[in-house]
N, CA, C and O of each residue as an XYZ file, in Angstrom:
756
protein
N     -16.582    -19.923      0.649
C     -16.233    -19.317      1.928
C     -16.468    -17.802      1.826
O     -16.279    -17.134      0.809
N     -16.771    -17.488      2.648
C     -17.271    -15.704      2.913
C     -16.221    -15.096      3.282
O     -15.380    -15.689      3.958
N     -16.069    -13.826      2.921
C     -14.932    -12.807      3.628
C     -14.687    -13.190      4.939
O     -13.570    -13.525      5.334
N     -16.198    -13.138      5.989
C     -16.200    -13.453      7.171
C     -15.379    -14.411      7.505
O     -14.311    -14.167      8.065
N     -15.757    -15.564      7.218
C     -15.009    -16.854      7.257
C     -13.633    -16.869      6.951
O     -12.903    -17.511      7.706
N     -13.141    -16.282      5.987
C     -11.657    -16.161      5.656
C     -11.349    -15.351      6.827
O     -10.527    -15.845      7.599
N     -11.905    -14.042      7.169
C     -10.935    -13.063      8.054
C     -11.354    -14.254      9.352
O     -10.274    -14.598      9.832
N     -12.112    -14.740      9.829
C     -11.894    -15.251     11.179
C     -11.292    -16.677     10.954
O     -11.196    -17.427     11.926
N     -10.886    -17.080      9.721
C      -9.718    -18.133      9.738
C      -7.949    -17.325     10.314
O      -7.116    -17.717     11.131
N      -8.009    -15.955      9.308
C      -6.825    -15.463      9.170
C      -6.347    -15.464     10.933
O      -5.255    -15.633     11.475
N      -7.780    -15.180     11.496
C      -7.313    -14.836     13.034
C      -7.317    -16.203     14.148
O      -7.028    -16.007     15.328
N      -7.647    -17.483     13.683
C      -7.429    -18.650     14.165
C      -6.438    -18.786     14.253
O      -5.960    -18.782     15.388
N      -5.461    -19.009     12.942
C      -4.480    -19.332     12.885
C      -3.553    -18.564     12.528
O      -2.762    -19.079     11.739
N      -3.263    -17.035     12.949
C      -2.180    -16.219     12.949
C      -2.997    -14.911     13.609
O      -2.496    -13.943     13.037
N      -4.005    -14.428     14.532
C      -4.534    -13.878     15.296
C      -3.263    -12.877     15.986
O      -3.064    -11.684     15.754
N      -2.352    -13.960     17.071
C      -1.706    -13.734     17.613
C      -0.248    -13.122     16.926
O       0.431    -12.220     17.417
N      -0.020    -13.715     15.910
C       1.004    -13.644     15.372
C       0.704    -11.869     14.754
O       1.662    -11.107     14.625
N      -0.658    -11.448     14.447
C      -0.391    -10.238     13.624
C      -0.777     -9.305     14.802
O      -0.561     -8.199     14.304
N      -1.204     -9.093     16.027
C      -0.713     -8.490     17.021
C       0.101     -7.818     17.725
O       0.215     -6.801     18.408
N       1.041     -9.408     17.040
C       2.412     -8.963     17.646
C       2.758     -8.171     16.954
O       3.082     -7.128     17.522
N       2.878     -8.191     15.544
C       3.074     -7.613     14.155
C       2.678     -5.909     14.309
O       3.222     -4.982     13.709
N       1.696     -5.842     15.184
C       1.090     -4.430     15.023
C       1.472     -3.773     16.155
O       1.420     -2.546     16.080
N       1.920     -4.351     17.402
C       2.471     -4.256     18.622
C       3.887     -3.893     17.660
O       3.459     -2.982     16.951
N       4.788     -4.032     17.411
C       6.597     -4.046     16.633
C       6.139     -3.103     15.968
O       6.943     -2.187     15.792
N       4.962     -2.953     15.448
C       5.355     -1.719     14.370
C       4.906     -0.149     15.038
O       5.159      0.925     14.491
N       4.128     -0.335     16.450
C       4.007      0.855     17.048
C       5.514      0.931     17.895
O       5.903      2.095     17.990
N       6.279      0.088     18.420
C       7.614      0.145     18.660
C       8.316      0.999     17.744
O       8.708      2.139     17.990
N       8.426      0.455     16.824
C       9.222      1.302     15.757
C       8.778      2.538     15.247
O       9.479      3.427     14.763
N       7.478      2.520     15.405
C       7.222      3.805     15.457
C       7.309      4.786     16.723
O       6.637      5.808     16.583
N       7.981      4.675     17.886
C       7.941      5.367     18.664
C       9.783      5.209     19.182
O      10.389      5.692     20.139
N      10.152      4.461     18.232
C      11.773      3.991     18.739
C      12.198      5.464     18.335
O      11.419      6.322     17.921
N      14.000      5.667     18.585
C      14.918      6.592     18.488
C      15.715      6.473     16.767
O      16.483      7.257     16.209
N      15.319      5.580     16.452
C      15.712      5.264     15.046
C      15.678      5.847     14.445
O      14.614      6.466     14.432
N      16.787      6.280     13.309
C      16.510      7.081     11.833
C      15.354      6.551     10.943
O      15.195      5.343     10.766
N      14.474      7.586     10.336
C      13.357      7.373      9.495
C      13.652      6.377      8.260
O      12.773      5.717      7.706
N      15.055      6.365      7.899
C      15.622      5.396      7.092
C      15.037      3.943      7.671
O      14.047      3.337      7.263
N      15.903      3.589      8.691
C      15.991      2.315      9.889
C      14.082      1.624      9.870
O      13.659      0.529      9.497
N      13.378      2.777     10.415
C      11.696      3.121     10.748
C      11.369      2.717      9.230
O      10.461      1.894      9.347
N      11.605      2.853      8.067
C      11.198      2.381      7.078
C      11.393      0.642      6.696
O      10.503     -0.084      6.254
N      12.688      0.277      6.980
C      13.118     -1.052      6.808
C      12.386     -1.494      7.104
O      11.526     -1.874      6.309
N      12.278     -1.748      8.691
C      11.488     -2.602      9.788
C      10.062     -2.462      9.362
O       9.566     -3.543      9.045
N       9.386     -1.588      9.281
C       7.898     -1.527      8.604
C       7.493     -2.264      7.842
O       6.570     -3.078      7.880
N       8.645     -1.811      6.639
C       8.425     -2.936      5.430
C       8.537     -4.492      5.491
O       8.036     -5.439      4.885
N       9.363     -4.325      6.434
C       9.560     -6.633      7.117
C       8.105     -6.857      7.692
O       7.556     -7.958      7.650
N       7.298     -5.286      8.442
C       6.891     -6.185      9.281
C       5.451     -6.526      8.091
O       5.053     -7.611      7.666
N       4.989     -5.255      7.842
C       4.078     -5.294      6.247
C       4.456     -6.540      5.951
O       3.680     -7.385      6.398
N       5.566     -7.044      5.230
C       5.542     -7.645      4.183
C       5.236     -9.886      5.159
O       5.151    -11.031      4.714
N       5.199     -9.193      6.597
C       5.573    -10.562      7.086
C       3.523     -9.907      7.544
O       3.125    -10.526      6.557
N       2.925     -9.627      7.806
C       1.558     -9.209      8.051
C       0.886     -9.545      7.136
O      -0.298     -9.745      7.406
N       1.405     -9.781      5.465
C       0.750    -10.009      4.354
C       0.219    -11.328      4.247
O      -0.805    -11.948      3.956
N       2.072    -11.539      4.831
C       1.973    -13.087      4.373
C       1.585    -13.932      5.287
O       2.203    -14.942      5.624
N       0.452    -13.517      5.760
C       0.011    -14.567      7.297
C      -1.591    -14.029      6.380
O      -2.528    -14.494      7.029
N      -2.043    -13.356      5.328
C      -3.171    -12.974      4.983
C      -3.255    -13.441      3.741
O      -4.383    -13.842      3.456
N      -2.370    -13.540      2.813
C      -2.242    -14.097      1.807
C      -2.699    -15.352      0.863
O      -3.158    -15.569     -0.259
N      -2.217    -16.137      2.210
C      -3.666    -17.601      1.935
C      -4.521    -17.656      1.603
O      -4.934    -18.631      0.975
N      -5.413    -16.299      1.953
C      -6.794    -16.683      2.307
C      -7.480    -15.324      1.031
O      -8.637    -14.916      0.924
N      -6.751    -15.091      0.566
C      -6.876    -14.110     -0.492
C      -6.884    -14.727     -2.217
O      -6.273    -15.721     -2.608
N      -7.732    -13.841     -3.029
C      -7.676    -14.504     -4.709
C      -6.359    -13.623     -4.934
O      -6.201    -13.839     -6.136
N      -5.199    -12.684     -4.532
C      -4.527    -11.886     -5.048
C      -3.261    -12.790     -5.536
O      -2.465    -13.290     -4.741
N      -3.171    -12.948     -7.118
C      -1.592    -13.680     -7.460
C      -0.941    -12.931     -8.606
O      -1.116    -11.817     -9.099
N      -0.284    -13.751     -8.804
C       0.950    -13.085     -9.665
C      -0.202    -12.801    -11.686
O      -0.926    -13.574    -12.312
N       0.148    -11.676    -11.895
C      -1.067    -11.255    -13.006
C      -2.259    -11.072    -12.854
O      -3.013    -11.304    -13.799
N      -2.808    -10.565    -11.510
C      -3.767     -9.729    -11.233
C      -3.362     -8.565    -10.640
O      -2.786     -8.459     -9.557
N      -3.796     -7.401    -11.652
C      -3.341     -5.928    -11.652
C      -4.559     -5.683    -11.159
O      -4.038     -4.701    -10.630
N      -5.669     -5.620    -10.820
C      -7.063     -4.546    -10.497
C      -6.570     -4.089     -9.381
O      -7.448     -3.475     -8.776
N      -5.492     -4.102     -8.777
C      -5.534     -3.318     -7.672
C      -4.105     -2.504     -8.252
O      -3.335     -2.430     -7.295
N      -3.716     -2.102     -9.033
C      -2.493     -1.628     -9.871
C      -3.448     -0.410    -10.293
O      -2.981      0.424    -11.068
N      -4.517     -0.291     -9.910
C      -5.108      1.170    -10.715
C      -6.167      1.860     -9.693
O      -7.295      2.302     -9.913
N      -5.366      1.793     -8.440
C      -5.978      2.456     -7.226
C      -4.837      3.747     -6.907
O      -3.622      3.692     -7.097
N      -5.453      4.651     -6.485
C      -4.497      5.632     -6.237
C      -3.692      4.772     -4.949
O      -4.057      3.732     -4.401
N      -2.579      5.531     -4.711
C      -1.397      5.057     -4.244
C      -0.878      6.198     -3.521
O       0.088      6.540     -4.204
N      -0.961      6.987     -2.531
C      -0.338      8.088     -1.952
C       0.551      7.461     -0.958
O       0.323      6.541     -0.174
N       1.777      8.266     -1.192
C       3.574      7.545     -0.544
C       3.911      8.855     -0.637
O       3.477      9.823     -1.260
N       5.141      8.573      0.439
C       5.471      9.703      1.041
C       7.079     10.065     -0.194
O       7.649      9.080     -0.665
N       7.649     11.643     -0.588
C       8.751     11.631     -1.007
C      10.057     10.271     -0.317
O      10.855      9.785     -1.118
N      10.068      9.982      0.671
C      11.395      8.573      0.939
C      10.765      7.452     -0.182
O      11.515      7.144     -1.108
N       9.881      7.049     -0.145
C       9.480      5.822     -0.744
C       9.423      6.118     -2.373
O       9.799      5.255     -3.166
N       8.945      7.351     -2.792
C       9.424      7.973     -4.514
C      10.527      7.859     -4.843
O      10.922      7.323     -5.878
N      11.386      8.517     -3.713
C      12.815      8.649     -3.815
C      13.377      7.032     -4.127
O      14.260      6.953     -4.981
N      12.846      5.561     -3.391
C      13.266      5.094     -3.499
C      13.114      3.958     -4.849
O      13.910      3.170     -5.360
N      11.828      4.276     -5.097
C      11.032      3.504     -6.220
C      11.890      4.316     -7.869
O      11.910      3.786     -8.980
N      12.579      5.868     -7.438
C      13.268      6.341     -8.816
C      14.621      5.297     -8.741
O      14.808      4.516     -9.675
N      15.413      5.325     -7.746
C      16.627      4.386     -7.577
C      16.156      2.981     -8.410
O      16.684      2.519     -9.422
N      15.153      2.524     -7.759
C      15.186      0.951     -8.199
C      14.653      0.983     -9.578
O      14.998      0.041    -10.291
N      13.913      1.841    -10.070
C      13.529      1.626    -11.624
C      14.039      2.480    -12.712
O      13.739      2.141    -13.857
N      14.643      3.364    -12.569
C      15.535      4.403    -13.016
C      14.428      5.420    -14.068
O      14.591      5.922    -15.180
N      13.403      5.415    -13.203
C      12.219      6.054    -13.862
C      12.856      7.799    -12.723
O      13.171      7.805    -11.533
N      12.830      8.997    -13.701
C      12.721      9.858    -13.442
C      11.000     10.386    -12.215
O       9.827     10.016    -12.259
N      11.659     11.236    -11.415
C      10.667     11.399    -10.081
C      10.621     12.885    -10.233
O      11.688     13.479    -10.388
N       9.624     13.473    -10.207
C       9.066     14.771    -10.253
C       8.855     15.078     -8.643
O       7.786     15.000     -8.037
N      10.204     15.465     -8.079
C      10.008     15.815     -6.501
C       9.322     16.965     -6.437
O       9.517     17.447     -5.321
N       8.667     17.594     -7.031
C       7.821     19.297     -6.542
C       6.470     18.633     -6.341
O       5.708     19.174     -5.540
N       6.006     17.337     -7.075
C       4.471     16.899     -6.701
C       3.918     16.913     -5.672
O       2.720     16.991     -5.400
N       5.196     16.802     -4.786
C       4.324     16.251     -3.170
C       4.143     17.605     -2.336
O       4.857     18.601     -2.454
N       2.973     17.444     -1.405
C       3.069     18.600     -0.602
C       2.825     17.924      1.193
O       2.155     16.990      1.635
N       3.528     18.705      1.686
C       3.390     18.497      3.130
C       1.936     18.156      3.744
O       1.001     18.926      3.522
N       1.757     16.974      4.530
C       0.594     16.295      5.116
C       0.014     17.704      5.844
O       0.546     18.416      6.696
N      -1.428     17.829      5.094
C      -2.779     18.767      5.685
C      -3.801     18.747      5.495
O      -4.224     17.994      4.618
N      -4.481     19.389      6.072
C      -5.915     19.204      5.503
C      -6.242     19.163      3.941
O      -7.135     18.516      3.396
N      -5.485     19.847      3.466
C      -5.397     20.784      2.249
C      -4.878     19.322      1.401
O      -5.544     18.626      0.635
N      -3.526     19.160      1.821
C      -3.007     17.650      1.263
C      -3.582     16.664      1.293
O      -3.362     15.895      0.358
N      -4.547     16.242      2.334
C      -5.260     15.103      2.778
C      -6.857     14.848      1.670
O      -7.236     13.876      1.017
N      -7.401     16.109      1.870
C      -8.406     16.171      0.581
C      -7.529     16.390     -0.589
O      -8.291     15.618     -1.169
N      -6.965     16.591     -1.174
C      -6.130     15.960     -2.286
C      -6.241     14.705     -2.385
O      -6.923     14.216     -3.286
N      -5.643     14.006     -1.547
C      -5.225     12.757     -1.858
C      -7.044     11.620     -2.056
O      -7.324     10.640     -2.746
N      -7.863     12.478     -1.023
C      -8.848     11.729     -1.197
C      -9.683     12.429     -2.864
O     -10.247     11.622     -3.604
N      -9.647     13.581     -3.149
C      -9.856     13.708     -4.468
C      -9.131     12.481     -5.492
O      -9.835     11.835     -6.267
N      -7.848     12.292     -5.395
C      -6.796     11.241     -5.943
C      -7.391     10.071     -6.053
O      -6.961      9.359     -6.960
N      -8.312      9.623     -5.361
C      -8.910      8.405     -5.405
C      -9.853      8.287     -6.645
O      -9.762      7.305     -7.381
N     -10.793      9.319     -6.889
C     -11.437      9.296     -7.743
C     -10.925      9.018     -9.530
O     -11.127      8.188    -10.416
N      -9.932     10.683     -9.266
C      -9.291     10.987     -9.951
C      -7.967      9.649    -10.522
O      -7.618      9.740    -11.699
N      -7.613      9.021    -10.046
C      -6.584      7.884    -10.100
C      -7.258      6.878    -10.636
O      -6.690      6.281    -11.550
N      -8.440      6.487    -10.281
C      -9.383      5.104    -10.041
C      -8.985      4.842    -11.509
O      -8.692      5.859    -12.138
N      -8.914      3.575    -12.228
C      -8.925      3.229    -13.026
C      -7.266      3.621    -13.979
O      -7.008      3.034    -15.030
N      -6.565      4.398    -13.527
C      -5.313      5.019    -14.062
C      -4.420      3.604    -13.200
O      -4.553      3.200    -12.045
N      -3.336      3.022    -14.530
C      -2.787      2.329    -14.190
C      -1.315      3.034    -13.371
O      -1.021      4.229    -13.366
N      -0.783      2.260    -12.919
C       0.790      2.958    -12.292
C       1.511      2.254    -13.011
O       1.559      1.206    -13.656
N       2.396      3.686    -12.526
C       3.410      3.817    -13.751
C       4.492      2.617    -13.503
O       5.434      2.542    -14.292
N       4.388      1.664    -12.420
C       5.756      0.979    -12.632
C       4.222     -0.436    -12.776
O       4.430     -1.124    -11.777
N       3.195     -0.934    -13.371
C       2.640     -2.134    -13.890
C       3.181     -1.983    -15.340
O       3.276     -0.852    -15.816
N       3.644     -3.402    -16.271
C       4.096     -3.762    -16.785
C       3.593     -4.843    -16.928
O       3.614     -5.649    -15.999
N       3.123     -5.082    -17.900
C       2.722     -6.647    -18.851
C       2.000     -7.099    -17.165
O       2.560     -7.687    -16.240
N       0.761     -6.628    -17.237
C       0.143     -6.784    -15.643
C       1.075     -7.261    -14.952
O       0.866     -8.412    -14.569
N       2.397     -6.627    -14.530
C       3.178     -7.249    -13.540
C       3.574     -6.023    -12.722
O       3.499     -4.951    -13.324
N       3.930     -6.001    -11.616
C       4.592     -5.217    -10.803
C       6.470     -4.993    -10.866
O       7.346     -5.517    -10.179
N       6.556     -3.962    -12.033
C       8.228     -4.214    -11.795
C       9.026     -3.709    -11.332
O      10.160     -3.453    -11.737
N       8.425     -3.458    -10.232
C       9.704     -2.598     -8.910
C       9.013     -3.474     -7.583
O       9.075     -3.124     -6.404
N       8.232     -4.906     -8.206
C       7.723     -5.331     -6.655
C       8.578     -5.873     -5.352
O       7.982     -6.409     -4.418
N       9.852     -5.723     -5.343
C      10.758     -5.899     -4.399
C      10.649     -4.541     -3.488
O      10.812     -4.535     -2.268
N      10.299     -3.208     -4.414
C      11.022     -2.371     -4.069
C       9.332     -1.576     -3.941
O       9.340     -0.374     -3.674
N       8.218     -2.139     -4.098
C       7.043     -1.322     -3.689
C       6.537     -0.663     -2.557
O       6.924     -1.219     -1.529
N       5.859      0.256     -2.366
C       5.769      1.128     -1.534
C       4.686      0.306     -0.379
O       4.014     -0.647     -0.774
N       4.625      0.671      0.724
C       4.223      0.350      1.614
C       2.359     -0.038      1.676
O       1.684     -1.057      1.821
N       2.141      1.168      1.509
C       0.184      0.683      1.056
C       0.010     -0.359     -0.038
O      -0.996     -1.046      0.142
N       0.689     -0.653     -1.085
C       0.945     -1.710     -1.550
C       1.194     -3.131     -1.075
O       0.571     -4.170     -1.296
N       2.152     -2.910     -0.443
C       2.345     -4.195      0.745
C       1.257     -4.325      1.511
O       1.056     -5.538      1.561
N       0.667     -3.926      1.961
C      -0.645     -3.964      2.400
C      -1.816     -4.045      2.682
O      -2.553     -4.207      3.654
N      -1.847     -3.844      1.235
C      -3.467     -3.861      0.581
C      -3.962     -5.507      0.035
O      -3.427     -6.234     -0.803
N      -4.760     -5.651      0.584
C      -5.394     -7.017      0.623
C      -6.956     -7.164     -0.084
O      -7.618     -6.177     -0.402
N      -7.361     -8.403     -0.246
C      -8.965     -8.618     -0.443
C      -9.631    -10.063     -0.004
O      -9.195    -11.108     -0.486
N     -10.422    -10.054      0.686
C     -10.934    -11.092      1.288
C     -12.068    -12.100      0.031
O     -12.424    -13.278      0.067
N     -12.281    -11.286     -0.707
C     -13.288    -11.498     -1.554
C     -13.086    -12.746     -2.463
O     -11.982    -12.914     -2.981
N     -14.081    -13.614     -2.680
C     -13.711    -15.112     -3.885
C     -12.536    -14.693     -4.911
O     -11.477    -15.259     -5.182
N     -13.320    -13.059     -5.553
C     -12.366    -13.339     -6.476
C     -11.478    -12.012     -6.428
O     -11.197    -11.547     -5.324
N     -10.997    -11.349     -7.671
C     -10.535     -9.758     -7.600
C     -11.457     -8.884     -8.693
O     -11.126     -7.869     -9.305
N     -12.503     -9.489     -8.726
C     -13.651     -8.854     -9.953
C     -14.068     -7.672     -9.178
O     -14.033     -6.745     -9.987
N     -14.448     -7.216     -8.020
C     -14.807     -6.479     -7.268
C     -13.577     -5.162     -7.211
O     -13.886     -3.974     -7.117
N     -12.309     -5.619     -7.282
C     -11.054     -4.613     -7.733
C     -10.708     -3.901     -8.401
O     -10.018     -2.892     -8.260
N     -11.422     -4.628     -9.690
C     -11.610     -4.167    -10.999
C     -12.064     -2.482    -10.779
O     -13.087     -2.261    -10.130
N     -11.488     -1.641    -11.188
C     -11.928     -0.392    -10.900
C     -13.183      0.434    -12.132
O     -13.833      1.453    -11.902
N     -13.210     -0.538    -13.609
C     -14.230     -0.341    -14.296
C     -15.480     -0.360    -13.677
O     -16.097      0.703    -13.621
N     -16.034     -1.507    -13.137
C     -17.076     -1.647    -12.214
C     -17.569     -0.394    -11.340
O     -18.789     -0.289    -11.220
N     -16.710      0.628    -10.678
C     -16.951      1.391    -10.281
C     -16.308      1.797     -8.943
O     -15.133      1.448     -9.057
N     -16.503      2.422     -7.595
C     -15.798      2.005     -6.573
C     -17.193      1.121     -6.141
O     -18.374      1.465     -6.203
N     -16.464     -0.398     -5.591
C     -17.400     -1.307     -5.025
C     -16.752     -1.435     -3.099
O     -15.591     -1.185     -2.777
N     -17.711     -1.811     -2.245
C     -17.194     -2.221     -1.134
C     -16.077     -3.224     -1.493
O     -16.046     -3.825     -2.566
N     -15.251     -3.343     -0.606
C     -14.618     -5.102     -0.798
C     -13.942     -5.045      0.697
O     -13.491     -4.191      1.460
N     -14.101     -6.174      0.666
C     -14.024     -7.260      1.714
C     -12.175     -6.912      1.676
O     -11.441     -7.036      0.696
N     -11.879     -6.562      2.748
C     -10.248     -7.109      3.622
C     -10.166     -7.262      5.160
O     -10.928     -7.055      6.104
N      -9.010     -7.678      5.007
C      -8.222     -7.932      6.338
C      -8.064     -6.736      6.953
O      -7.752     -6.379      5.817
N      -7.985     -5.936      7.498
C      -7.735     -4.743      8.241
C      -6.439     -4.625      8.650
O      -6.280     -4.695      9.869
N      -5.424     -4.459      7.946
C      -3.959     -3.991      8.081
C      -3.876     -2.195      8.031
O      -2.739     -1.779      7.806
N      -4.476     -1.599      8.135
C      -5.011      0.101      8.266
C      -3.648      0.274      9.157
O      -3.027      1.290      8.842
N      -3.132     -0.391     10.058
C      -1.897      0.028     10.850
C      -1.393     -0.095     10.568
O      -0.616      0.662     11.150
N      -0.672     -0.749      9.650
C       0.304     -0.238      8.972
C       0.688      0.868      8.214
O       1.798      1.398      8.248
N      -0.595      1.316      7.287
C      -0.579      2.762      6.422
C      -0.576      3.411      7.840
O       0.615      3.656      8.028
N      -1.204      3.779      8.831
C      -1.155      4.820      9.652
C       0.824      4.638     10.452
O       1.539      5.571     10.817
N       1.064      3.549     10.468
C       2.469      3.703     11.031
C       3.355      4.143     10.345
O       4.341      4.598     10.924
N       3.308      4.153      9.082
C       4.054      4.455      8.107
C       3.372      5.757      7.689
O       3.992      6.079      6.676
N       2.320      6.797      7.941
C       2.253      7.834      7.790
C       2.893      8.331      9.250
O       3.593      9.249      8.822
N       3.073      8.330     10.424
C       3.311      8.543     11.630
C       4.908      8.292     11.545
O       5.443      8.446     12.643
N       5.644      8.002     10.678
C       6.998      7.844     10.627
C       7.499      8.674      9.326
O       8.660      9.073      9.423
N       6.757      9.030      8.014
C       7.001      9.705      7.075
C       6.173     11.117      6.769
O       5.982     11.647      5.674
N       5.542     11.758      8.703
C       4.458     12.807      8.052
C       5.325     14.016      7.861
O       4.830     14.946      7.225
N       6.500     14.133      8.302
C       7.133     15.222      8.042
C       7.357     15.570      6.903
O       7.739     16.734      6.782
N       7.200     14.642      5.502
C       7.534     13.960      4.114
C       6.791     14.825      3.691
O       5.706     15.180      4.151
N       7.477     15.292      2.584
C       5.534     15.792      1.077
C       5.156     14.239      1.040
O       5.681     13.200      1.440
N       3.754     14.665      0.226
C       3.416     13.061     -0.207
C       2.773     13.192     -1.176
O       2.269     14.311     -1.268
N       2.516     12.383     -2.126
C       1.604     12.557     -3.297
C       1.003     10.802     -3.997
O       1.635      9.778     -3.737
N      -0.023     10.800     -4.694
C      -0.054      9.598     -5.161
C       1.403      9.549     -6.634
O       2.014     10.271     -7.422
N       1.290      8.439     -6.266
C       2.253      7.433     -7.441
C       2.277      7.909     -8.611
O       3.272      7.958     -9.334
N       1.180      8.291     -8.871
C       1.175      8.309    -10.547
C       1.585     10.092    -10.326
O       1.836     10.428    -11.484
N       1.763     11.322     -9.459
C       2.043     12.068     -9.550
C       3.713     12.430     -9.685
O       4.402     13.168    -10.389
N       3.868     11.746     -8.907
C       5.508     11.622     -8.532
C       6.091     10.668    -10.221
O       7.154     10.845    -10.817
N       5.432     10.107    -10.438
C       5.955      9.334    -11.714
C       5.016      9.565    -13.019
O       5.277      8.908    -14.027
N       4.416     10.071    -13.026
C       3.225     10.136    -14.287
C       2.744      8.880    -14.479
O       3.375      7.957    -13.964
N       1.407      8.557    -15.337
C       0.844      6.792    -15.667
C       1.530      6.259    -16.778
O       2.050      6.809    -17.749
N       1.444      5.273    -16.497
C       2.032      4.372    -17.079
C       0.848      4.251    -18.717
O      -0.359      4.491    -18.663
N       1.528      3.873    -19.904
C       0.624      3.846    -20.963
C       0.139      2.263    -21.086
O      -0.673      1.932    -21.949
């Protein structure tokens, strides 16, 4: 089956359902809610957006190639990833969303590619209850996750287009510094 084929299955049979999904999360992004509150709901709706994509994906439990992509999150979500793993957080890393910050972060890509994060563990994710939002998010349509592999190089790959979510969740945390993952926490060895 082709990417193609998977993404226009994903939209046969949950089309409607992730609409709605993206419809609730511009709600919440425009609600009266504390940025606290605006974080919860994101993360339900991410984590319920995944799992209508998930099927149709090679991504399981002990595949890390996507554990060594830069990761830029806003200070709330650092803040919350130090709580749940009791890994010390270097709050001066982040700097306020700009131009200036924004090419950073896309330098970060390069610069990150292949650098594992600091909370993978025995290829496992061990704060994955408590992972940050582009995480929840990030998908691959592709047969396998060989294409993820960040040795290979940066390759195209095939996803689902969940992009609204990272943009709702930057549109609710831009007031935030932000930095990639491995800044706020250093890499993992």
């Amino acid at each position: 089956m082709t990417p193609e084929d998977r993404a226009a299955l994903i939209m046969a049979t949950n089309g409607p359902r992730i609409f709605d999904l993206r419809a609730r999360a511009e709600r919440v992004v425009k609600s009266q809610a504390p940025r606290e509150r605006k974080h919860i709901l994101l993360t339900k709706i991410a984590d319920e957006a995944l799992s209508r994509v998930s099927p149709q994906t090679p991504c399981k439990r002990g595949c890390a190639a996507c554990c060594h992509i830069a990761v830029p999150i806003a200070l709330s979500e650092a803040r919350g990833l130090a709580v749940a793993s009791g890994k010390t957080l270097n709050e001066s890393a982040g700097l306020p969303l700009s131009l200036d910050s924004i090419n950073r972060m896309k330098q970060n890509t390069k610069r990150f590619s292949g650098a594992p994060c600091p909370f993978l563990v025995d290829r496992e994710c061990s704060v994955y209850d408590a992972r940050p939002i582009p995480c929840r998010s990030h998908n691959v349509l592709e047969d396998d996750a060989s294409k993820c592999d960040t040795r290979n190089g940066p390759l195209p790959i095939a996803a689902f287009d969940l992009s609204w979510i990272d943009e709702a969740n930057a549109d609710i945390s831009f007031a935030e510094t932000w930095a990639d993952i491995r800044e706020w926490f250093g890499s993992s060895s």
